[in-house]
C-alpha positions in Angstrom: 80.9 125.1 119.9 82.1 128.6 119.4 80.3 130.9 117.0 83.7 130.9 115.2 83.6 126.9 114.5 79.7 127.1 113.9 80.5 129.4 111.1 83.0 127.4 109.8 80.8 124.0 109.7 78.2 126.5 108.0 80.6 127.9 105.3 81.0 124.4 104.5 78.1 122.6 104.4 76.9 125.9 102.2 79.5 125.5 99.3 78.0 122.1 98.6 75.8 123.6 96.2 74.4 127.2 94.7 71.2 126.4 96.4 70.0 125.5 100.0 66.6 123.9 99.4 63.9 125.2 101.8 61.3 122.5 102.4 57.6 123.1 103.9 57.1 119.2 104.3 53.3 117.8 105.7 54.0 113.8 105.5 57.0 112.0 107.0 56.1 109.1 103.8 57.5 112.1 101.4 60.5 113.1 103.0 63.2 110.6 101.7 62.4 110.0 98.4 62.1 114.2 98.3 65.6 113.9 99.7 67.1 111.6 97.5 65.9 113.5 94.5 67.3 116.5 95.6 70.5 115.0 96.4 70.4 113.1 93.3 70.3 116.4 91.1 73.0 117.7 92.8 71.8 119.8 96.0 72.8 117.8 99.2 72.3 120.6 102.3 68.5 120.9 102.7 66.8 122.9 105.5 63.6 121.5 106.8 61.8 124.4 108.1 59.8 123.5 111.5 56.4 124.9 110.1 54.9 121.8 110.1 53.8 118.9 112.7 55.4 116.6 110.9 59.1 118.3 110.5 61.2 117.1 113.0 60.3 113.4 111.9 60.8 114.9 108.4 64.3 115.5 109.3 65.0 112.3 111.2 63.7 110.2 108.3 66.3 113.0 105.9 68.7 112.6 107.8 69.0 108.8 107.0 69.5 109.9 103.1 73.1 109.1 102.3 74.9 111.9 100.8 72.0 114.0 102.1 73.0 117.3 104.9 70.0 117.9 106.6 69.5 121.3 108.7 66.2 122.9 110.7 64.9 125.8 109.8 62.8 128.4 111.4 64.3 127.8 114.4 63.0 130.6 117.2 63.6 128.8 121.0 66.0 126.9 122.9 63.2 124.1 122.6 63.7 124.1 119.0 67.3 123.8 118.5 66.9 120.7 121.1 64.5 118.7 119.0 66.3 119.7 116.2 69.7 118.4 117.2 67.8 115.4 118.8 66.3 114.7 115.4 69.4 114.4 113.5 69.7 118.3 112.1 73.4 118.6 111.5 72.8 122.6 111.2 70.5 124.8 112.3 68.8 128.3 110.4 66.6 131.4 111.9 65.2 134.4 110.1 66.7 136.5 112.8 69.4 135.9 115.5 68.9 136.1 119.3 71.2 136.0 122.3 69.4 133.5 123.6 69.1 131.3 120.6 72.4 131.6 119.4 73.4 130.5 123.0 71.4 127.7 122.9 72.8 126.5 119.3 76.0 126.8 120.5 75.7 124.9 123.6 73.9 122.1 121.7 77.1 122.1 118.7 74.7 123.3 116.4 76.1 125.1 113.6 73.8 128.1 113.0 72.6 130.4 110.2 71.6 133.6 111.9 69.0 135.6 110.2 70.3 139.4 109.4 68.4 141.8 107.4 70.5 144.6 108.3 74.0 146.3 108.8 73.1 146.8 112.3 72.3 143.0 112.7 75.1 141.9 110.9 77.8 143.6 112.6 76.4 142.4 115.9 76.4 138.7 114.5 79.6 139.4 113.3 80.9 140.5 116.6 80.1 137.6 118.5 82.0 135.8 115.4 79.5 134.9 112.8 80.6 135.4 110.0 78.3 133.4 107.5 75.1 134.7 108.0 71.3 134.4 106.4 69.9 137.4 104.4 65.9 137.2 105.5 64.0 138.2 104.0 66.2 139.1 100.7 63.9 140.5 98.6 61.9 142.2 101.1 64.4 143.9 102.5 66.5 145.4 100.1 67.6 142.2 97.1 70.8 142.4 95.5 71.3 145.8 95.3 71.3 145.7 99.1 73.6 143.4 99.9 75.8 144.3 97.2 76.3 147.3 98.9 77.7 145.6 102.3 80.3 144.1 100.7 82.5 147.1 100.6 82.4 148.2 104.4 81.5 143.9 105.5 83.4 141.8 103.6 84.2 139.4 105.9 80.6 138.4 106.4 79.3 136.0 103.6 75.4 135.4 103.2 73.0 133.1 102.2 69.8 135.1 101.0 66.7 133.6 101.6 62.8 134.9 101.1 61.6 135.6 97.3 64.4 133.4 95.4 63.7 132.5 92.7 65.3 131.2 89.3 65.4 134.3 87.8 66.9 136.5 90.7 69.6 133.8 91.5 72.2 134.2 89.5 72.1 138.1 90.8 72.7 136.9 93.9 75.3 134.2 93.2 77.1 137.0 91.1 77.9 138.6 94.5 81.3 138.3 96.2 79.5 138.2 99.4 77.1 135.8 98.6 78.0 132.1 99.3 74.5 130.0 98.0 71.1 130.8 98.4 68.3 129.6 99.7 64.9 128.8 97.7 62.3 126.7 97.6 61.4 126.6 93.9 63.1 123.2 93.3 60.3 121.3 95.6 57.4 122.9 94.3 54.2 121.7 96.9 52.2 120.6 93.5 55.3 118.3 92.7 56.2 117.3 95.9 52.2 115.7 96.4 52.2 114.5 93.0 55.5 112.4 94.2 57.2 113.6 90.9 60.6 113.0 92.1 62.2 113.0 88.9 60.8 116.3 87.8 62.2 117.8 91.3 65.6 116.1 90.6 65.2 117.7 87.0 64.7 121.1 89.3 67.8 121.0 91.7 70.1 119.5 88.9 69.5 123.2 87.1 69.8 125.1 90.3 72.8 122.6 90.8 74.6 123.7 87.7 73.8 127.7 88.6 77.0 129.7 88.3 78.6 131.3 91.8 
Protein backbone atom coordinates (compact mmCIF):
# COMPACT_ATOMS: atom_id res chain seq x y z
CA UNK A 1 0.00 0.00 0.00
CA UNK A 2 1.35 3.40 -0.79
CA UNK A 3 1.12 6.17 1.74
CA UNK A 4 -1.03 7.85 -0.91
CA UNK A 5 -3.83 4.89 -0.84
CA UNK A 6 -3.32 4.53 3.05
CA UNK A 7 -4.45 8.06 3.36
CA UNK A 8 -7.18 7.64 1.27
CA UNK A 9 -8.71 4.43 3.16
CA UNK A 10 -7.99 6.83 6.35
CA UNK A 11 -9.83 9.96 4.94
CA UNK A 12 -12.62 7.63 4.63
CA UNK A 13 -13.02 5.55 7.34
CA UNK A 14 -12.59 9.09 9.34
CA UNK A 15 -15.66 10.91 7.74
CA UNK A 16 -17.88 8.12 9.15
CA UNK A 17 -18.37 10.19 12.09
CA UNK A 18 -17.24 13.58 14.09
CA UNK A 19 -15.66 11.33 16.58
CA UNK A 20 -13.01 8.42 16.55
CA UNK A 21 -13.64 6.65 19.84
CA UNK A 22 -10.39 5.85 21.77
CA UNK A 23 -10.91 2.84 23.92
CA UNK A 24 -8.53 1.69 26.91
CA UNK A 25 -10.33 -1.83 27.12
CA UNK A 26 -9.13 -4.54 30.19
CA UNK A 27 -11.76 -7.55 29.34
CA UNK A 28 -12.31 -9.11 25.93
CA UNK A 29 -16.26 -10.01 27.61
CA UNK A 30 -16.76 -6.06 27.17
CA UNK A 31 -15.60 -5.40 23.97
CA UNK A 32 -18.63 -6.14 21.60
CA UNK A 33 -21.43 -5.09 23.38
CA UNK A 34 -19.10 -1.66 23.95
CA UNK A 35 -18.88 -1.85 20.18
CA UNK A 36 -22.27 -2.24 19.28
CA UNK A 37 -23.37 0.64 21.46
CA UNK A 38 -21.03 2.84 19.92
CA UNK A 39 -22.04 1.87 16.59
CA UNK A 40 -25.55 1.91 17.52
CA UNK A 41 -25.33 5.80 18.48
CA UNK A 42 -23.88 6.53 15.47
CA UNK A 43 -19.87 6.28 15.72
CA UNK A 44 -18.66 3.19 13.66
CA UNK A 45 -14.54 3.71 13.39
CA UNK A 46 -13.19 2.90 16.85
CA UNK A 47 -9.46 2.70 17.67
CA UNK A 48 -8.50 0.11 20.29
CA UNK A 49 -5.45 1.46 21.74
CA UNK A 50 -2.83 -1.49 22.49
CA UNK A 51 -2.31 -0.43 26.26
CA UNK A 52 -3.80 -3.24 27.54
CA UNK A 53 -3.13 -7.22 27.65
CA UNK A 54 -6.23 -7.81 26.47
CA UNK A 55 -6.38 -5.41 23.24
CA UNK A 56 -5.61 -7.28 20.39
CA UNK A 57 -8.40 -9.86 21.36
CA UNK A 58 -10.41 -6.74 22.10
CA UNK A 59 -10.14 -5.86 18.50
CA UNK A 60 -10.62 -9.35 17.14
CA UNK A 61 -13.76 -9.86 19.05
CA UNK A 62 -14.68 -5.79 17.56
CA UNK A 63 -13.96 -6.59 14.62
CA UNK A 64 -16.81 -9.16 14.37
CA UNK A 65 -19.42 -6.09 15.15
CA UNK A 66 -21.30 -5.56 11.93
CA UNK A 67 -21.27 -2.00 10.91
CA UNK A 68 -18.34 -1.64 13.34
CA UNK A 69 -14.55 -0.25 11.72
CA UNK A 70 -12.17 -1.27 14.07
CA UNK A 71 -8.45 0.31 14.08
CA UNK A 72 -5.26 -0.17 16.64
CA UNK A 73 -4.02 2.42 18.32
CA UNK A 74 -0.74 3.17 19.95
CA UNK A 75 0.94 1.41 17.57
CA UNK A 76 5.00 1.95 18.12
CA UNK A 77 6.83 -1.35 16.24
CA UNK A 78 6.76 -3.46 13.27
CA UNK A 79 5.51 -6.18 15.84
CA UNK A 80 2.56 -4.18 16.57
CA UNK A 81 1.17 -3.30 13.23
CA UNK A 82 1.57 -7.41 12.70
CA UNK A 83 -0.67 -8.45 15.47
CA UNK A 84 -2.78 -5.71 14.69
CA UNK A 85 -3.48 -6.53 11.12
CA UNK A 86 -3.46 -10.27 12.25
CA UNK A 87 -6.27 -9.39 14.66
CA UNK A 88 -8.59 -7.95 12.33
CA UNK A 89 -7.52 -3.91 12.72
CA UNK A 90 -8.69 -2.53 9.35
CA UNK A 91 -6.51 0.77 10.23
CA UNK A 92 -3.83 1.46 12.22
CA UNK A 93 -2.92 4.94 14.63
CA UNK A 94 0.45 6.26 16.35
CA UNK A 95 1.08 9.36 18.42
CA UNK A 96 4.13 9.97 16.25
CA UNK A 97 5.27 8.64 12.85
CA UNK A 98 8.50 6.70 12.15
CA UNK A 99 10.33 5.49 9.05
CA UNK A 100 10.27 2.36 10.17
CA UNK A 101 6.73 2.13 11.28
CA UNK A 102 5.20 3.69 8.53
CA UNK A 103 7.21 1.14 6.45
CA UNK A 104 5.98 -1.63 8.23
CA UNK A 105 2.10 -0.37 7.89
CA UNK A 106 2.54 0.01 4.53
CA UNK A 107 3.95 -3.24 3.75
CA UNK A 108 1.30 -4.99 5.94
CA UNK A 109 -1.82 -2.64 3.82
CA UNK A 110 -2.40 -0.99 6.88
CA UNK A 111 -3.89 2.24 6.51
CA UNK A 112 -2.16 4.51 8.99
CA UNK A 113 -2.79 7.65 11.16
CA UNK A 114 0.59 9.14 11.79
CA UNK A 115 0.95 11.08 14.83
CA UNK A 116 2.21 14.89 14.13
CA UNK A 117 2.51 17.51 16.64
CA UNK A 118 4.26 19.80 14.50
CA UNK A 119 4.87 21.68 11.17
CA UNK A 120 8.15 20.11 10.89
CA UNK A 121 6.40 16.56 11.33
CA UNK A 122 3.79 17.22 9.18
CA UNK A 123 5.51 18.30 6.19
CA UNK A 124 7.69 15.24 6.39
CA UNK A 125 4.49 12.97 6.64
CA UNK A 126 3.29 14.91 4.07
CA UNK A 127 6.19 14.38 1.86
CA UNK A 128 6.21 10.81 1.85
CA UNK A 129 2.34 11.38 0.90
CA UNK A 130 0.29 11.48 4.09
CA UNK A 131 -1.86 13.59 3.90
CA UNK A 132 -4.43 12.78 6.72
CA UNK A 133 -2.66 12.84 9.71
CA UNK A 134 -3.19 12.68 13.78
CA UNK A 135 -2.79 15.83 15.95
CA UNK A 136 -1.08 14.23 19.33
CA UNK A 137 -1.22 15.41 21.66
CA UNK A 138 -3.84 18.35 20.60
CA UNK A 139 -4.22 20.11 23.54
CA UNK A 140 -0.80 19.79 24.77
CA UNK A 141 0.77 20.96 22.06
CA UNK A 142 -0.79 23.94 20.86
CA UNK A 143 -5.23 23.14 20.57
CA UNK A 144 -7.10 24.78 18.11
CA UNK A 145 -5.45 27.83 17.90
CA UNK A 146 -2.51 25.72 16.64
CA UNK A 147 -3.75 23.93 14.09
CA UNK A 148 -5.87 26.62 12.90
CA UNK A 149 -2.83 28.27 12.07
CA UNK A 150 -1.44 25.40 9.59
CA UNK A 151 -4.18 25.54 7.49
CA UNK A 152 -3.04 28.62 5.66
CA UNK A 153 0.59 27.43 4.60
CA UNK A 154 -0.78 23.18 4.92
CA UNK A 155 -3.95 22.83 3.62
CA UNK A 156 -3.64 19.84 2.02
CA UNK A 157 -3.00 17.93 5.21
CA UNK A 158 -6.25 17.18 7.13
CA UNK A 159 -6.06 16.01 10.90
CA UNK A 160 -7.63 14.14 13.41
CA UNK A 161 -6.72 15.78 16.90
CA UNK A 162 -6.43 13.51 19.64
CA UNK A 163 -5.14 13.94 23.56
CA UNK A 164 -7.54 16.29 25.91
CA UNK A 165 -10.86 16.13 23.66
CA UNK A 166 -13.43 16.68 25.13
CA UNK A 167 -17.15 17.70 24.64
CA UNK A 168 -16.67 21.10 25.14
CA UNK A 169 -13.41 21.67 22.92
CA UNK A 170 -14.90 19.66 20.00
CA UNK A 171 -16.83 21.64 18.15
CA UNK A 172 -13.57 24.06 18.08
CA UNK A 173 -11.92 21.63 16.47
CA UNK A 174 -14.57 20.35 14.09
CA UNK A 175 -15.13 24.12 13.16
CA UNK A 176 -11.72 23.82 11.45
CA UNK A 177 -11.31 23.41 7.66
CA UNK A 178 -8.38 21.28 8.36
CA UNK A 179 -9.89 19.20 10.83
CA UNK A 180 -11.58 16.00 9.50
CA UNK A 181 -13.05 14.14 13.15
CA UNK A 182 -11.54 13.87 16.29
CA UNK A 183 -10.57 11.57 18.48
CA UNK A 184 -11.81 11.27 22.26
CA UNK A 185 -12.50 8.99 24.68
CA UNK A 186 -15.29 10.71 26.70
CA UNK A 187 -18.06 8.55 25.05
CA UNK A 188 -16.67 5.20 26.90
CA UNK A 189 -16.18 6.52 30.12
CA UNK A 190 -14.11 3.54 32.25
CA UNK A 191 -16.95 3.98 35.17
CA UNK A 192 -19.60 3.18 32.31
CA UNK A 193 -17.84 0.87 30.40
CA UNK A 194 -17.45 -1.60 33.99
CA UNK A 195 -20.84 -0.71 35.03
CA UNK A 196 -21.82 -2.46 31.38
CA UNK A 197 -24.17 0.72 30.81
CA UNK A 198 -24.27 0.31 27.19
CA UNK A 199 -27.18 2.41 26.74
CA UNK A 200 -25.82 5.34 28.52
CA UNK A 201 -22.56 4.99 26.21
CA UNK A 202 -24.85 4.72 23.14
CA UNK A 203 -26.69 7.92 24.68
CA UNK A 204 -22.84 9.33 24.66
CA UNK A 205 -21.70 8.66 20.95
CA UNK A 206 -25.28 9.41 19.54
CA UNK A 207 -24.42 13.28 20.87
CA UNK A 208 -20.91 13.22 19.76
CA UNK A 209 -22.56 11.53 16.53
CA UNK A 210 -24.76 14.48 15.89
CA UNK A 211 -21.63 17.15 16.60
CA UNK A 212 -21.49 19.60 13.77
CA UNK A 213 -18.19 19.43 11.19
Amino acid sequence: MTPEAASRDAEAICTLAPIVPVLVVDRVDQAAPLARALVAGGLPALEVTLRTEAALDVIAAMAEVEGGVVGAGTLLTPDDVKRAKDAGARFGVSPGATDTLLAACEAADLPLLPGASSATEAMRLLERGYRVQKFFPAEAAGGAPFLKSLAAPLPQIRFCPTGGISPENATSYLALPNVICAGGSWVAPKAMVEAEDWDGIEALARAAAALPR
